[in-house]
C-alpha positions as CSV (number, residue, x, y, z in Angstrom):
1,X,103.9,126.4,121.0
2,X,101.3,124.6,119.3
3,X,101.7,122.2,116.7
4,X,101.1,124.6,113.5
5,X,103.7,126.7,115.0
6,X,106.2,124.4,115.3
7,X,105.9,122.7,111.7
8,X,105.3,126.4,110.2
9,X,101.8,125.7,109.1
10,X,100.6,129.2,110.2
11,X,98.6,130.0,106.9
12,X,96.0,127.3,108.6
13,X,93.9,127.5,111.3
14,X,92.0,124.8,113.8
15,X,88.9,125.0,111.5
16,X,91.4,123.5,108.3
17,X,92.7,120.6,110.2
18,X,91.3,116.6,110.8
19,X,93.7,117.0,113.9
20,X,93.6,118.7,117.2
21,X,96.4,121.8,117.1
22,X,98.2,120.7,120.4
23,X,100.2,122.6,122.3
24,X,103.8,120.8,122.1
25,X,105.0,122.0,125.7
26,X,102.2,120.9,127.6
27,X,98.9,118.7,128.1
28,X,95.5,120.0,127.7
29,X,92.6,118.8,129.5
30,X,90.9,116.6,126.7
31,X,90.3,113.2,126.5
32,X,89.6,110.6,123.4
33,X,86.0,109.7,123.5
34,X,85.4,106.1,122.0
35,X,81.4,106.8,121.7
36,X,82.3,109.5,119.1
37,X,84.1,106.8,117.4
38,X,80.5,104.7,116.5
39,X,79.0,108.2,115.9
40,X,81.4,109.4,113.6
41,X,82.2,105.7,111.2
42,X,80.2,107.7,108.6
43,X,82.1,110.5,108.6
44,X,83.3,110.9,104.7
45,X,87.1,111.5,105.4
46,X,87.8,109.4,108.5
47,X,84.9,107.0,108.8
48,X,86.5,104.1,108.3
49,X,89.5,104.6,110.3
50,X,86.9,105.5,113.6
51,X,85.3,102.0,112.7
52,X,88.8,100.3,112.4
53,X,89.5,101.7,115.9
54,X,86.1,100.7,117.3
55,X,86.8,97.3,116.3
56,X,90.1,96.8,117.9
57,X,88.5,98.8,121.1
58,X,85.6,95.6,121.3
59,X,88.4,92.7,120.5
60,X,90.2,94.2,123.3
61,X,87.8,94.3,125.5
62,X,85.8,90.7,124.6
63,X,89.9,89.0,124.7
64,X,90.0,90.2,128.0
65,X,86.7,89.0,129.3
66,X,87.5,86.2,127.9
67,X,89.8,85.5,129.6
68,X,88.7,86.2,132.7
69,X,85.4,84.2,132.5
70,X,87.7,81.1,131.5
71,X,89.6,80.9,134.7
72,X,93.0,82.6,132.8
73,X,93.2,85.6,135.3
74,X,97.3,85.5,135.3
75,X,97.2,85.3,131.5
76,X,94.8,88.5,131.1
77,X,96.5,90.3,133.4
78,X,100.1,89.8,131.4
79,X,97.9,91.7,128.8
80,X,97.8,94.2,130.9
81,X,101.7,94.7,131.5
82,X,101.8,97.1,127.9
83,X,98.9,99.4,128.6
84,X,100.3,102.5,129.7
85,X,99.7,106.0,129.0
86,X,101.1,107.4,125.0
87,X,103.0,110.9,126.2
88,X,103.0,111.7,122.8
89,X,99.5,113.1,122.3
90,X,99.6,116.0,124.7
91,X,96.5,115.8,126.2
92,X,95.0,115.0,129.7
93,X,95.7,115.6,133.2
94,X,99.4,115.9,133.4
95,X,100.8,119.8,134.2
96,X,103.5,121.5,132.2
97,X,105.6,119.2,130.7
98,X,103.9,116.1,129.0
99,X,104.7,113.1,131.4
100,X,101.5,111.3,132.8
101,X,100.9,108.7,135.2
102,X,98.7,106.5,132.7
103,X,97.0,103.0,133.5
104,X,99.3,100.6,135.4
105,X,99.1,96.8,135.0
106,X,98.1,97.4,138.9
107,X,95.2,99.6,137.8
108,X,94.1,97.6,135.2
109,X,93.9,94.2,137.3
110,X,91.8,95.8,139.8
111,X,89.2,97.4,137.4
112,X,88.9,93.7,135.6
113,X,88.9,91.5,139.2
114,X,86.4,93.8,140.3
115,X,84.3,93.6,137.3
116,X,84.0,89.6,138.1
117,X,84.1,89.6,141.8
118,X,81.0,91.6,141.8
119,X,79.3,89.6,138.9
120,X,79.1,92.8,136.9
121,X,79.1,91.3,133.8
122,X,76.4,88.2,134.4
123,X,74.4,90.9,136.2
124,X,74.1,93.0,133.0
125,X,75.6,95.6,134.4
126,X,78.6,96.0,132.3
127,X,78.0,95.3,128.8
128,X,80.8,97.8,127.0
129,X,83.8,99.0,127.3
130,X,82.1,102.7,128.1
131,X,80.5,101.2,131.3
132,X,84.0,101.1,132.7
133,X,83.6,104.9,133.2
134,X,80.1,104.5,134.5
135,X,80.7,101.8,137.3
136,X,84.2,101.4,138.3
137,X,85.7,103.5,140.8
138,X,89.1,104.7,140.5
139,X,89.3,104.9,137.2
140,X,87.6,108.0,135.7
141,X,87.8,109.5,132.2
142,X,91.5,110.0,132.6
143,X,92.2,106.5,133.3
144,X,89.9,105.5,129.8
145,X,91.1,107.8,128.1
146,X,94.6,107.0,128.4
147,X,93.8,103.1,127.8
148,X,91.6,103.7,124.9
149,X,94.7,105.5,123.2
150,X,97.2,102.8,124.3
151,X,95.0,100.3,122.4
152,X,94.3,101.9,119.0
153,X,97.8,103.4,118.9
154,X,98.3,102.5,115.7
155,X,95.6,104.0,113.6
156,X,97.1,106.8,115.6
157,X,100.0,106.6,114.4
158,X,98.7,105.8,110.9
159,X,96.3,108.7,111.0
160,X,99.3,110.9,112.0
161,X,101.4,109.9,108.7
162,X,98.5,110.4,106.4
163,X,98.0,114.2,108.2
164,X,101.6,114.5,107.8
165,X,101.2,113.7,103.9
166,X,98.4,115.9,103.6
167,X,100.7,118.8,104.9
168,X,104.0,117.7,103.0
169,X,105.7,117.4,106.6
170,X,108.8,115.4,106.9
171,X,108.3,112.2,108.7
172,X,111.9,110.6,110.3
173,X,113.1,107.4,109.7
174,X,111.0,104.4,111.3
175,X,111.2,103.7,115.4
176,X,109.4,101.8,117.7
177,X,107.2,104.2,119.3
178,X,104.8,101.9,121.4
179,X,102.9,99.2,121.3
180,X,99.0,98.7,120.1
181,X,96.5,96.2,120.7
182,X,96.7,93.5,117.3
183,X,93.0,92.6,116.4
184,X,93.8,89.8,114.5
185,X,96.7,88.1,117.5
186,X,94.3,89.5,120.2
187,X,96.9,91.1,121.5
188,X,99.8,93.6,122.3
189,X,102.3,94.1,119.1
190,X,105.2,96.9,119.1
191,X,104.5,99.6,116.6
192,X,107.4,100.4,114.6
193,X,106.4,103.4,112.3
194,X,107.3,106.8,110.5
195,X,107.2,109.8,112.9
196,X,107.2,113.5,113.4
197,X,109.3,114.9,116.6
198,X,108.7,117.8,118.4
199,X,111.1,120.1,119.5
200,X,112.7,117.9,122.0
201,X,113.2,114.8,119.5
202,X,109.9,113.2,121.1
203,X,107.4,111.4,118.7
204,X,104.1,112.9,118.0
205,X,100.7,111.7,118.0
206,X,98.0,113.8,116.0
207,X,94.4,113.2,117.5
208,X,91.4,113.2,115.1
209,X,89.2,116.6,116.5
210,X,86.0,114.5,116.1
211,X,86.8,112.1,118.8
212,X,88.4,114.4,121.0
213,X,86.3,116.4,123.8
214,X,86.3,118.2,127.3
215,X,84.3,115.7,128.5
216,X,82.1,112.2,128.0
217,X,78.5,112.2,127.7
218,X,78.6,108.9,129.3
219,X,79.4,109.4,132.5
220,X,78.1,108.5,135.5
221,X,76.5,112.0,136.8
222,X,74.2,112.0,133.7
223,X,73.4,108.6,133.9
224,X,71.8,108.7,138.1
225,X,70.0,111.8,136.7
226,X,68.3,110.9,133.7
227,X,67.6,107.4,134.5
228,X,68.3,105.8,138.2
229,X,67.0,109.2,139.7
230,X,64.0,109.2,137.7
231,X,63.3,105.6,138.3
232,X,63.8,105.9,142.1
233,X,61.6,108.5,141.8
234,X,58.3,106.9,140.2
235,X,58.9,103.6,142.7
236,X,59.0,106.0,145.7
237,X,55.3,107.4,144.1
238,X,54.2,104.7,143.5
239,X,54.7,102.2,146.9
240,X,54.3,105.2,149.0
241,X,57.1,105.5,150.4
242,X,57.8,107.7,153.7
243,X,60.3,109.7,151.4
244,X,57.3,110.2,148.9
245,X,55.2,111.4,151.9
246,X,57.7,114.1,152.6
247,X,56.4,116.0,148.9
248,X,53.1,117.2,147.7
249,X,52.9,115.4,144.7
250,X,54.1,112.1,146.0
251,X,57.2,112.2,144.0
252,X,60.6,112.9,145.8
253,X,63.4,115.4,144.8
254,X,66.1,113.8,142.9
255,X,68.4,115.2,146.3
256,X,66.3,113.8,149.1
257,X,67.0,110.4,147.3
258,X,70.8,110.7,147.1
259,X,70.6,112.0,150.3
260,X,68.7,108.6,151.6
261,X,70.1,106.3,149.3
262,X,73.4,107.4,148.8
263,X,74.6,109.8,151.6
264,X,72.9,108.4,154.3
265,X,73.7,104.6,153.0
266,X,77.6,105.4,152.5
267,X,77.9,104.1,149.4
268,X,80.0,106.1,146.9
269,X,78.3,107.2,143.5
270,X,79.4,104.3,141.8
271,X,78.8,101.5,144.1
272,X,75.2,102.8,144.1
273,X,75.1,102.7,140.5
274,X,75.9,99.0,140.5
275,X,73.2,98.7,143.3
276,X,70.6,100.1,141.2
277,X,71.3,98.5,137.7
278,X,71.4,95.0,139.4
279,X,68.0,95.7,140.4
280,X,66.8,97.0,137.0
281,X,69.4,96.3,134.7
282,X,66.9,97.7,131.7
283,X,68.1,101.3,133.2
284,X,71.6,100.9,131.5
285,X,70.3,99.3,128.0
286,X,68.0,102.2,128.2
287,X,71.1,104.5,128.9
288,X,73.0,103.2,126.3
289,X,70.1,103.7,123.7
290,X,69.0,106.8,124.8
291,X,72.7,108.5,124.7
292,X,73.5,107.9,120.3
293,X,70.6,110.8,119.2
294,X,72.0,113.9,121.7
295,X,75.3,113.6,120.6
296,X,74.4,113.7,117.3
297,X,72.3,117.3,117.9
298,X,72.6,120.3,119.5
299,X,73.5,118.3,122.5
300,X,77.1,117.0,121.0
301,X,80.1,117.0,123.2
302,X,81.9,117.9,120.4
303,X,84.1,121.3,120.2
304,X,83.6,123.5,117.4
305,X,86.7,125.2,115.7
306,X,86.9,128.4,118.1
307,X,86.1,126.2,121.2
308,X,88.9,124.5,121.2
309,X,91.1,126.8,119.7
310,X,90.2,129.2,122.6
311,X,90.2,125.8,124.9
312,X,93.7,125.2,124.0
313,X,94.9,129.2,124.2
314,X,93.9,128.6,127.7
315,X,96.8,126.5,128.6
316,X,99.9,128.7,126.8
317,X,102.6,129.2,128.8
């Protein structure tokens, strides 16, 4: 049953809502992407709540790094102990009903001890919170897309009331529902706030359809091909390598170098990513440059209305 079901709303349709019409006895595969947060702070009707939320996204991350680079590994990771995946959204990997597995403090310490026991940071190799996605293994879109939500839970949650408003729906009395990341404590807070329940007496989290998508344009297949691949490519040309030999023109197939320096080196595609940007760490700033003006054309990994209507229609019981 999807949300406009349940709240009797049927006169509307996915193309008049802000929100993503979730199905209310199940996930969907979609994931919130924080890039389409700094692409949409102009939007007219929610611009300034996506640049509230990518504000509190970058104190996050900087508190933590912070942290980290000062010696206070114990205290960082206590941050980590209220990170945990919001069931109330209805979205991501989980199958049938909503329950998820969500970031662990466990999880979380070994994304952040890796980033510093491999210098990533220094290195210029991770300069964002996006690069988490690009360069650490174990913890794929899933993983940020759950922490990204646990963070900005409460413009969320205060995005959910206003849609509520907007709709003359009946919000129940205040309850603690989470908690959020405070950008002016740098740090976890329990959100107490007006909610909507679902059938089952379970809070409910709207998610703004702008930010929410099948899948990141910054990931880490797009960034080997258009930028490690390409520059592997022109050095194997151009120092004449065996590999470069092996081809007419000199310059190697994009596959007979992840064969040789992937594959045959044993590295996974991530570690291999971090080999590569350490070497030429201009390959990520270029990434992250060159990323902004596709999302904003044709290109966008944003649904339109019937996309993720029929997207959603997929996954009715």
């Amino acid at each position: 049953m999807r949300f406009s079901e349940y709240f009797k709303l049927t006169q509307y349709n996915q193309r008049s809502f802000d929100f993503v019409d979730v199905l209310l006895n199940t996930d969907v595969l979609l994931f919130v992407d924080p890039l389409r947060m700094q692409i949409e702070k102009k939007d007219i009707k929610n611009g300034l709540l996506f640049q509230e939320c990518n504000n509190v996204l970058d104190d996050f991350f900087s508190t933590i790094l912070d942290l980290y680079t000062n010696n206070k590994k114990i205290e960082a990771k206590k941050k980590f102990d209220n990170s945990h995946e919001i069931n109330y959204t209805h979205i991501g990997y989980s199958t049938g009903k909503s329950s998820g597995n969500g970031n662990t403090p466990e999880i979380l310490g070994r994304v952040f001890d890796n980033i510093i026991d491999q210098r990533l940071i220094e290195d210029n190799v991770i300069n964002t919170l996006f690069d988490l996605n690009i360069f650490i293994d174990d913890f794929g879109k899933d993983h940020f897309s759950d922490l990204v939500v646990s963070i900005i839970l409460k413009q969320l949650s205060d995005f959910t009331i206003q849609q509520a408003q907007e709709y003359k729906l009946i919000l129940e009395e205040e309850r603690e529902i989470g908690q959020y990341w405070d950008i002016n404590e740098h740090n976890w807070k329990v959100l107490r706030s007006k909610v909507l329940l679902d059938q089952s007496g379970k809070p409910i989290i709207l998610l703004p359809k702008k930010i929410t998508v099948k899948d990141y344009f910054y990931k880490p297949e797009k960034y080997i091909s258009d930028k490690v691949l390409v520059w592997r490519q022109n050095y194997h040309k151009d120092h004449e390598t065996d590999l470069s030999k092996l081809f007419k023109n000199g310059i190697p197939s994009k596959k007979s170098i992840r064969n040789l320096e992937v594959k045959e080196e044993g590295l996974t595609l991530k570690e291999y990513l971090i080999k590569m940007t350490k070497k030429n760490p201009n390959l990520i700033k270029e990434f992250h440059t060159g990323i902004i003006n596709p999302l904003l054309g044709t290109k966008s990994n944003v649904l339109t209305d019937k996309e993720l209507t029929d997207y959603i229609n997929m996954y009715r019981k």
